[in-house]
N, C-alpha and C positions, 0 to 999 in steps of 0.2 A: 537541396537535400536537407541539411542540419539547419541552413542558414533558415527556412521554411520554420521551423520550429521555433528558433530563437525569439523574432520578434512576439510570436505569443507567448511564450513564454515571461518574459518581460512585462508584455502587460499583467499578466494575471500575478504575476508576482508584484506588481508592484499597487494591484488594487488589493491583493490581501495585506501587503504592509499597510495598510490605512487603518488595518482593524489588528493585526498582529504585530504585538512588539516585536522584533528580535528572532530570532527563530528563524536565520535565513537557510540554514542547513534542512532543519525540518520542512520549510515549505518546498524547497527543490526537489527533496524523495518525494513528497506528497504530488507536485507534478508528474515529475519521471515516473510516477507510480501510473500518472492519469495517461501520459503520451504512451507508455508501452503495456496498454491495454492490461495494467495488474490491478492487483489488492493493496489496500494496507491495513496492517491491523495498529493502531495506537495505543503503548497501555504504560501507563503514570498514575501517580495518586490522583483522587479528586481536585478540582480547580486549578489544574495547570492550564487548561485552553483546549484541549482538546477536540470538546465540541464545538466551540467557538470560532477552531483552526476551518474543519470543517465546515462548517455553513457559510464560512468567506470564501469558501472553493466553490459552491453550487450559486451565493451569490455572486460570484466572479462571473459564468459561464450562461447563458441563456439557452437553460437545457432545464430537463422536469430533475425536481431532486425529492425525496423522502424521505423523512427520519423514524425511523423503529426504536421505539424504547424496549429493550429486552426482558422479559421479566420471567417468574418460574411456570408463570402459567399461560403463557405465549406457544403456540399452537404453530406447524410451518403452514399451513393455510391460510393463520394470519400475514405470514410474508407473503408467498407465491398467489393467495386468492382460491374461490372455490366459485363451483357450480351449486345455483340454487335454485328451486322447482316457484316456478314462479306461477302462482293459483291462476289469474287473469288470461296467459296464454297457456296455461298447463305445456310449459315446455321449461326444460331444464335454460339457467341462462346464467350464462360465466362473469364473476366480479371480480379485475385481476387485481392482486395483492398492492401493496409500496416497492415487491421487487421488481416491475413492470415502469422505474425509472431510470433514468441516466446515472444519477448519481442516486445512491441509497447509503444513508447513515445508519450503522447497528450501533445503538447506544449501547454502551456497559453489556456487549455480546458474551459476556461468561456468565449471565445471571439467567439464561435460559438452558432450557435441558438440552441435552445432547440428542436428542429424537428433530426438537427444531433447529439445533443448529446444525444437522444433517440437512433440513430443507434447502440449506444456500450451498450447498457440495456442489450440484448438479449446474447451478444461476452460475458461479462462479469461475467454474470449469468450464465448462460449454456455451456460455454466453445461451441458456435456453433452460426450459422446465417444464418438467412432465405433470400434468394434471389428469387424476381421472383416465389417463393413458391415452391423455393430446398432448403431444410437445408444443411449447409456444416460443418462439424464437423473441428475445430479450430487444429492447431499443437500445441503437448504439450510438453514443458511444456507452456503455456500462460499465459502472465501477461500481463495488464496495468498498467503502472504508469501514471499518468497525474499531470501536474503541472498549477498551478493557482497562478494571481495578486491579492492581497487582495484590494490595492490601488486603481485602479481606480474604475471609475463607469461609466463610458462614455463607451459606443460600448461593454460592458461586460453582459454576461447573467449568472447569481448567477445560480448554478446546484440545481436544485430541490431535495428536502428533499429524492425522492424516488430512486434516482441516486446518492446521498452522504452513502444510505446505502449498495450500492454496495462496494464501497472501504472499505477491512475490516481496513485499517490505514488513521489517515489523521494527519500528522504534520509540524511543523515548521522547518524549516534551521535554523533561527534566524544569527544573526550578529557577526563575528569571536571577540575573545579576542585582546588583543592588540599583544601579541605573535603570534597568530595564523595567523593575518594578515600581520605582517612581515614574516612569512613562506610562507607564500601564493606569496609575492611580489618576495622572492628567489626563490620558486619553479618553478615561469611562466616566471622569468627573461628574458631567451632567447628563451624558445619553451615549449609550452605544451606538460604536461608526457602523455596526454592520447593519443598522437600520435605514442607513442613506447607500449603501452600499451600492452600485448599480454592474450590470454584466459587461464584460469588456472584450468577451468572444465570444462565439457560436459553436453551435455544436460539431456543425462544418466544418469552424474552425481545429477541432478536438481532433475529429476523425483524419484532416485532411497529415496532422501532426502525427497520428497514430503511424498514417500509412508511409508517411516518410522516416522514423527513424530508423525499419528495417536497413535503409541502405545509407545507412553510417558503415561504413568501410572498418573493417575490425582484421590486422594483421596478424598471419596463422601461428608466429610465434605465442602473441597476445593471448589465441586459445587457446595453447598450448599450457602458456602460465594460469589459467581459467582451469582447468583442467587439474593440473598441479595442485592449487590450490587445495581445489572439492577432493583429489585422492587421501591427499594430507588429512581431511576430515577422518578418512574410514580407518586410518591407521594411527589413532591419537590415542594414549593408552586410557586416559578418561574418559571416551566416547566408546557408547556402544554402538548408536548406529549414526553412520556417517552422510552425509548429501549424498544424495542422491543425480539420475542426470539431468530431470529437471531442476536442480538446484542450479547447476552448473549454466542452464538454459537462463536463468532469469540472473545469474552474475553478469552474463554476455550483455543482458538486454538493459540491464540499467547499467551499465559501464557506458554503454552507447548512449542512453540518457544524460548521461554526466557529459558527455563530449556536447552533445546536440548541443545541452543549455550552456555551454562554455562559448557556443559560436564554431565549433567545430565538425566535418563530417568525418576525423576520423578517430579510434578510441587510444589512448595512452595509456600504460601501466598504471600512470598516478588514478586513471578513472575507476581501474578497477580496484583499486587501493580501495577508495572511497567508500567504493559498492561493498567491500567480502561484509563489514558487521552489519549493514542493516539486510543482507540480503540470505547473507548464511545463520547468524545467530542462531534464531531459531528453527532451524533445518538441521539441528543436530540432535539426540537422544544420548543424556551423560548416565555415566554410573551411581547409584544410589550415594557412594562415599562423595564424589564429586558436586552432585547436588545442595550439598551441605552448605558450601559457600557460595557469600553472596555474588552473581556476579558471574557463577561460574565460566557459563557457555560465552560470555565477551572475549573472559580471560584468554577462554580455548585457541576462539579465532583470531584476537592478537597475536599468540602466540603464534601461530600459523602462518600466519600473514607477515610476522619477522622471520621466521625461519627459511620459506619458501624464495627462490632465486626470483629476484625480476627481471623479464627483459630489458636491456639497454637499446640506445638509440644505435650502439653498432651493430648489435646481433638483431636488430629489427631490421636494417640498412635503410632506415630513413632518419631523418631530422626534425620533420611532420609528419607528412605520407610519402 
């Protein structure tokens, strides 16, 4: 079951260390994000790595990847593809977009309008997309990752509340150590590693990991405090709107990700610790006064996250499983 995951895990983590300094926490969501078939949305200032994080994931894996730079005048045709009347056969003939890969990079995804970033709703959710009124079912394994500038505000269009619950992760790169920045300045010295970079799994490999984290073993107390949690959202007096039950659904699903890559098939409180801030954060709606500060919706879910009971290893009645 878990143990299935593990060892790729491991490799792919340890071929994006070649090209990533540091960053061990970030690359783990960034799997767990790939093994339980989600999104992530990544958003930091310019030049933390971001996209850099990225292309060591597609070069990690021997599967198709493409990158989409978003811009104001990006079209979702340009993602998903269009039918076009081709003179020679005089018959209409379909050219499928970059969403028509395994992995797909949306660069700087808040710089295009909200009409295309409606085009990846559909890709994203239902792993399929309607063109012209064909549905075409997506190559799996399928992920998006997109990346976003938190800093500017000029020419950027903030992703709607109902498109931020698509990504079941959204976190931060945040700013190297002072160690880790001088690794970084040895490592790029004379030539980027992700040029020699080579693939260390299959796609088979992906999917065969996809299909086994479901039966990570998750004890009904565990839900129970899963559950707790996400109510705690809707009754927080600075949140207007609270998680939701797919929120609650994708706490479940990377708590089990945390266990798999720990070597484990079954999930612990500590996992779902791990999981509530990249998985809830933004799954909440604050109040205009709340917004104010920086940081707020972290705050929230700290706060939450200390106040809510955890189960112990008595009231679970195991000591593992």
């Amino acid at each position: 079951m878990a143990n299935s995951i593990y060892p790729i895990y491991e490799k792919i983590k340890g071929n994006i260390q070649m090209v990533i300094v540091g960053k061990s926490n970030v690359i783990d969501l960034l799997l767990i994000s790939l093994f339980c078939q989600g999104h992530m949305l990544v958003e930091d200032v310019p030049g933390t790595g971001k996209t850099l994080l990225v292309k060591s994931l597609a070069a990690s894996i021997d599967c198709t990847s493409k990158r989409v730079q978003f811009t104001p005048d990006l079209l979702p045709s340009d993602i998903t593809g269009i039918n076009f009347f081709n003179m020679k056969t005089s018959e209409f003939e379909f050219v499928p977009g970059p969403i028509f890969s395994n992995l797909v990079i949306a660069d700087e995804i808040n710089r295009a309008t909200p009409k295309t970033q409606s085009g990846l709703l559909e890709c994203m959710e239902e792993m399929q997309t309607t063109i012209d009124g064909k549905t075409y079912k997506l190559s799996q394994p399928f992920m998006v990752i997109a990346t976003q500038n938190p800093v500017e505000n000029m020419g950027v269009f903030p992703l709607p509340e109902a498109q931020l619950d698509r990504f079941l992760i959204k976190m931060n790169m945040d700013y190297p150590t002072h160690e880790e920045g001088v690794s970084i300045l040895e490592r790029f010295s004379v030539s980027s590693p992700l040029e020699t970079l080579k693939p260390v799994a299959t796609a088979e490999d992906i999917i065969a990991c996809q299909e086994a984290l479901p039966k990570v073993f998750v004890h009904k107390d565990i839900m129970s405090y899963i559950v707790s949690l996400v109510e705690a959202t809707r009754h927080f007096e600075s949140v207007v709107l609270g998680v939701s039950p797919r929120g609650a659904q994708a706490l479940m699903k990377v708590a089990k990700g945390y266990a798999a890559i720990d070597n484990r098939d079954y999930v612990m409180p500590d996992d779902v610790k791990k999981a509530v801030v990249p998985v809830l954060t933004h799954r909440i709606m604050l109040t205009s006064s709340a917004k104010i500060k920086a940081n707020a919706a972290l705050g929230v879910i700290n706060e939450i996250a200390e106040q809510v009971p955890v189960p112990t290893e008595t009231s679970l009645g195991w000591s593992g499983r």
